[in-house]
C-alpha positions in Angstrom: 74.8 110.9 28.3 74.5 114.2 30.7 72.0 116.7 29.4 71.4 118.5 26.2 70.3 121.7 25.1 68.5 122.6 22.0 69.2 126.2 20.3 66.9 126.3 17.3 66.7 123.5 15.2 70.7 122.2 16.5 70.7 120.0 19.4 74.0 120.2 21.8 74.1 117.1 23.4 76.9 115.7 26.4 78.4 112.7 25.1 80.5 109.9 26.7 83.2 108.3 24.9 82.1 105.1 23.8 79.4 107.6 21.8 82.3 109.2 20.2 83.9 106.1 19.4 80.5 104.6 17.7 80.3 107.5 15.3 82.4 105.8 14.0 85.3 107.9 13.5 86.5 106.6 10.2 83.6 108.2 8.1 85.5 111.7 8.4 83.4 113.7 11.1 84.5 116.7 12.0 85.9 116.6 15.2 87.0 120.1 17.0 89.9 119.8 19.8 89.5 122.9 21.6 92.7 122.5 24.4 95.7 124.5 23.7 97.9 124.0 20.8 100.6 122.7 22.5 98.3 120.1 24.4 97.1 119.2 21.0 100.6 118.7 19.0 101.3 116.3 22.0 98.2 114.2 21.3 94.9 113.9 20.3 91.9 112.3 19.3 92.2 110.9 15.6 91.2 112.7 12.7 90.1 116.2 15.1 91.3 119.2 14.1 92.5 122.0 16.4 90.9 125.5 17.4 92.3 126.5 20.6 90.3 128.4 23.6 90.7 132.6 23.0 92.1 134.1 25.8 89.9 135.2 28.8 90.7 138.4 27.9 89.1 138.3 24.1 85.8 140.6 23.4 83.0 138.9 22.3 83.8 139.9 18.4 87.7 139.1 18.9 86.4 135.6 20.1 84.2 135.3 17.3 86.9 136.8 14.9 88.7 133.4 15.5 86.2 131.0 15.0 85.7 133.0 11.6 89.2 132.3 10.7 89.4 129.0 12.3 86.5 128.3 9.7 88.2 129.9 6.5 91.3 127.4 7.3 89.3 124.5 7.9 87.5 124.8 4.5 90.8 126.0 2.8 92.7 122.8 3.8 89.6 120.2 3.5 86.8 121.7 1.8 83.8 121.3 3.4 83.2 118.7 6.0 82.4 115.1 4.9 80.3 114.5 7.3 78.9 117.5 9.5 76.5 115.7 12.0 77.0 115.7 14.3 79.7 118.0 14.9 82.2 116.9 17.7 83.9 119.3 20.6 86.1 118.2 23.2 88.9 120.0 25.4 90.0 118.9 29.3 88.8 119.7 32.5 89.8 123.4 32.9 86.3 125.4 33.6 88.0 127.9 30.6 87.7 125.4 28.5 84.4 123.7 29.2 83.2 127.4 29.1 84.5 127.6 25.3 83.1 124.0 24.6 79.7 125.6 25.4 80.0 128.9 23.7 81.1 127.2 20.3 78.6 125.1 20.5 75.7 127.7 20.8 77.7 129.6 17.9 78.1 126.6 15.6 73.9 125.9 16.0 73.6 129.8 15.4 75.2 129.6 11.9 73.6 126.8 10.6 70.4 128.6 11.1 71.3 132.2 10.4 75.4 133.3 9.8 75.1 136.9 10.0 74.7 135.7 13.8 78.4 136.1 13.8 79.5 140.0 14.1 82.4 139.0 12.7 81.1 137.9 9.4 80.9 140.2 6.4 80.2 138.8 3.6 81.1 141.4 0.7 85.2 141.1 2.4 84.8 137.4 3.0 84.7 136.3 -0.8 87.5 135.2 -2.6 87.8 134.6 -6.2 85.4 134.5 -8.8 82.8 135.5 -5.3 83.6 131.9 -3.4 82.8 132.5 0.0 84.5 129.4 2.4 82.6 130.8 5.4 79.5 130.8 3.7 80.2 127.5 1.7 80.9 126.1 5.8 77.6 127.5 7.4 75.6 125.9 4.4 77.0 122.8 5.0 75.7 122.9 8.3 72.4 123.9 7.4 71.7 121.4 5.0 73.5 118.2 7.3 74.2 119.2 10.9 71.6 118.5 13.8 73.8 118.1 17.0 76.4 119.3 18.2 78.3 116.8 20.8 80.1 117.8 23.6 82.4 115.1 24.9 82.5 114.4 28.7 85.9 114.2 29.8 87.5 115.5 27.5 90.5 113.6 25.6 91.4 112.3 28.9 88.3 110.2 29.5 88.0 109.4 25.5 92.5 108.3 25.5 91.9 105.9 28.7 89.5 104.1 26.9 90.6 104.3 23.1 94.2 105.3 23.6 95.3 103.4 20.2 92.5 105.9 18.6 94.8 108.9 20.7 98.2 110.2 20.4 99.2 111.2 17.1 97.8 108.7 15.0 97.8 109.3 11.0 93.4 109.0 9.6 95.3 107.3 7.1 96.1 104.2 9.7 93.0 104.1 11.0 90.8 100.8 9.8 86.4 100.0 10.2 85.3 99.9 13.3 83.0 97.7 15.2 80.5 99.5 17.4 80.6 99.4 21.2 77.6 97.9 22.7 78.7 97.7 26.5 81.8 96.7 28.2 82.2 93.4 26.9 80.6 93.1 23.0 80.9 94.8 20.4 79.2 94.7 16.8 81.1 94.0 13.9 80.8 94.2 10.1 82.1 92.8 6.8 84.8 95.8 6.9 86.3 95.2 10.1 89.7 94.0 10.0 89.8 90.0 11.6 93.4 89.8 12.4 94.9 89.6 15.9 97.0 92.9 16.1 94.1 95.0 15.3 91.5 92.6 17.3 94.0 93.2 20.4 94.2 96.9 20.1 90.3 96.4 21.2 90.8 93.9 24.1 89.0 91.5 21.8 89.1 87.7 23.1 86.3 86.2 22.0 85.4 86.5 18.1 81.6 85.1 17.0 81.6 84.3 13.0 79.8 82.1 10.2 81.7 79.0 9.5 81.3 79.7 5.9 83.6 82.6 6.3 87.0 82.1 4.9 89.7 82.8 7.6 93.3 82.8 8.3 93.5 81.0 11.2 97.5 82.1 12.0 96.2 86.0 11.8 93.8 85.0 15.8 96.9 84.4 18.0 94.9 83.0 21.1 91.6 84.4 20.5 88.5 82.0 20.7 86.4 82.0 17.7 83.0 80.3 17.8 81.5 79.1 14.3 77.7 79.4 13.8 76.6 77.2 11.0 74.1 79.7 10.3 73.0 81.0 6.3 72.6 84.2 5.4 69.3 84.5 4.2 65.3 85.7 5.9 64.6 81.9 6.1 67.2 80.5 8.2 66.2 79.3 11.7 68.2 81.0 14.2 67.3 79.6 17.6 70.0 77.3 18.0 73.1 80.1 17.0 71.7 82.5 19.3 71.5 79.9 22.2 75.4 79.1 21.7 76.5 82.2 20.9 74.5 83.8 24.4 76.4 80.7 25.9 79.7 81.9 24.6 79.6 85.6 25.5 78.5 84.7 28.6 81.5 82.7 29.1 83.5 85.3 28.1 81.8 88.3 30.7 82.7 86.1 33.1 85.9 85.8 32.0 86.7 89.5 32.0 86.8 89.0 28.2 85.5 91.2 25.3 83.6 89.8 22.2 83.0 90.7 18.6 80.0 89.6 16.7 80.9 89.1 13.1 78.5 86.9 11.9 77.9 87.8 7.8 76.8 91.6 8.1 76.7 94.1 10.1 72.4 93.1 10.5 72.6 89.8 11.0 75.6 90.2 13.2 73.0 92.6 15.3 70.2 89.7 15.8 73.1 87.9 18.0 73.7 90.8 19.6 69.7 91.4 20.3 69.0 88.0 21.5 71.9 88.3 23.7 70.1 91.4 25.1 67.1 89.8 25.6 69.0 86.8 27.4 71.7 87.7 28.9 71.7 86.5 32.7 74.1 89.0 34.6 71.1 91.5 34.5 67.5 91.5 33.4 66.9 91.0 29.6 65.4 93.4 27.6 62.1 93.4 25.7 62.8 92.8 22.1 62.1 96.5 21.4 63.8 97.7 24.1 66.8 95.8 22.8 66.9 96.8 19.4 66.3 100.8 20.5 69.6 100.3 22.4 71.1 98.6 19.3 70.1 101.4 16.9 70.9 104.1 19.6 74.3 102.6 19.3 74.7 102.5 15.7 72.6 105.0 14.6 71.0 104.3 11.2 73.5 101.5 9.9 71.2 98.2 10.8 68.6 97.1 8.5 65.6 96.0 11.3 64.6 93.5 8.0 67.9 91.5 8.7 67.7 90.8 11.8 65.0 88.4 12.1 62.7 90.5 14.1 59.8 88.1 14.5 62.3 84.9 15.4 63.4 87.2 18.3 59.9 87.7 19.8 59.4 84.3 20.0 63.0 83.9 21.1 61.8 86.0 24.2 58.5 84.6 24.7 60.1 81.5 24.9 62.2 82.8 27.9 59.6 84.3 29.4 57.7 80.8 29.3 61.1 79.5 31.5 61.9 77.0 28.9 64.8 79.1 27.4 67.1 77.8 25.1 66.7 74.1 25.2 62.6 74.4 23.8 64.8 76.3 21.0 67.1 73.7 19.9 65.0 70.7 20.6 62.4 72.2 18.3 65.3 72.5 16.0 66.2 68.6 15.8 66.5 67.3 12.7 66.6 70.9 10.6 70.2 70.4 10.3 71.3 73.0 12.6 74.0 72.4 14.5 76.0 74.6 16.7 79.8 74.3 16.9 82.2 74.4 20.0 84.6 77.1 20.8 87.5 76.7 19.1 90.9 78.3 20.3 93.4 79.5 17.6 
């Protein structure tokens, strides 16, 4: 991320795509495409909604006269925003247009702490039957939910090359769950994401890390390798030897130029693979356990449970690497527990 700026108690913040793409996008954020209407009727950023850059030549009340109305349409069509925070801008490169990016920010953080901020808005012609006021209903929905606003770097550009089957002019109502992106190569599943090999694909998914008590149609993976972890889902289970296979296997697949998805149960337990992969991973230095899990939740905002994810197993997973004895002290101490760990299987 770039820089931020606070105004008030709203925080505008420069995001990257991959941020945009962890909201995740599925949970109905309000998402502002700010490019010209032509530009957005060719293709955009699913589920955003347009309000195209005023002309250079608008006063500041004409300018704000069209975010007024922008905001009586939005509310007409989809009531209030499902879920305001944060609020997402994004247009193209043209300096017009990053110069409207920054103005609506600094207006939306305005009315969630004061509307009358807005010249434009008079409240006694604003209401509508029986006194309903959509502007007003709008600015209280940002002052009870909304604490950043997020600029998107790039524009739909940078956000299409990376997510282009999340671009275009694709219907909300195709959309499925999404993993979160960790980095360039894993990514963090859940119970709702779709395992088949069409959606899996649209992700660059290879590599797919699950329980192997989970029930799967093995015709729906095409050629991607699935590793099996014989691991329970409960607090006691001993989770040493999965993590040591399933570092092994998303290693292999880094090196591969492959991309893997960590569904193993939930989305929490899923995360303690992905955390001792942090902490182990050998193309860079690990991470400290709590340096690891503030990247995780960074990524994925409040949606782990830090009780699932067997916290204190992964200190001693790290002190244990820190000792030099790594994974093999792990699964020897593991002999005769029952745990096994399975090999890659291709489907």
């Amino acid at each position: 991320m770039a820089q931020q700026m606070s105004t008030h108690s709203c925080k505008t913040r420069w995001v990257n795509p991959e941020d945009v793409f962890n909201l995740p996008l599925y949970e109905h954020h309000l998402v502002i495409d700010i490019r010209r209407n032509e530009e957005y009727r060719q293709g955009h950023i699913v589920s955003a909604v347009s309000y195209p850059s005023p002309s250079r030549e608008c006063t500041e009340k004409e300018r704000e006269n069209t975010l007024f109305e922008f905001v009586r349409s939005y509310v007409d069509e989809y009531a209030r925003p499902e879920n305001p925070n944060p609020v997402v801008i994004y247009g193209d490169d043209r300096l017009e247009t990053q110069s409207h990016a920054e103005w609506l920010s600094t207006k939306l953080c305005a009315l969630k702490n004061d509307r009358k901020r807005i010249v434009a808005y008079d409240q006694s012609s604003s209401e509508g039957e029986h006194g309903y006021d959509s502007f007003e209903f709008f600015c209280e929905t940002l002052a009870d939910a909304t604490n950043e606003i997020w600029v998107l770097e790039g524009g739909y550009d940078a956000f299409r090359s990376q997510y282009g089957f999340l671009s275009g002019n694709v219907e909300f109502t195709d959309l499925h769950p999404l993993p979160h992106q960790i980095n360039g190569h894993l990514f963090l599943g859940s119970r709702v994401v779709p395992l088949n090999a069409g959606w899996l694909s649209q992700l660059g998914i290879t590599h797919v890390i699950v329980s192997d008590r989970q029930e799967i149609e093995w015709e729906e993976f095409g050629g991607i390798q699935v590793l099996r972890c014989p691991a329970k889902d409960v607090d006691s289970e001993r989770m040493a030897p999965c993590w040591a296979s399933c570092v092994q296997f998303i290693e292999g697949a880094r090196r591969s130029g492959g991309r893997v998805m960590v569904m193993l149960h939930g989305r929490s337990r899923s995360a303690s693979v992905v955390m001792a992969y942090l902490v182990r991973r050998t193309d860079t230095a690990g991470l400290s356990v709590d340096l690891a899990w503030e990247l995780l939740a960074s990524k994925c905002w409040h949606l782990i449970d830090k009780s699932l994810v067997y916290f204190d197993q992964l200190k001693v997973w790290a002190e244990e690497e820190e000792d030099g004895l790594g994974g093999i002290r792990a699964i020897e101490d593991q002999k005769g527990t029952g745990a096994t760990t399975t090999p890659t299987t291709t489907v």
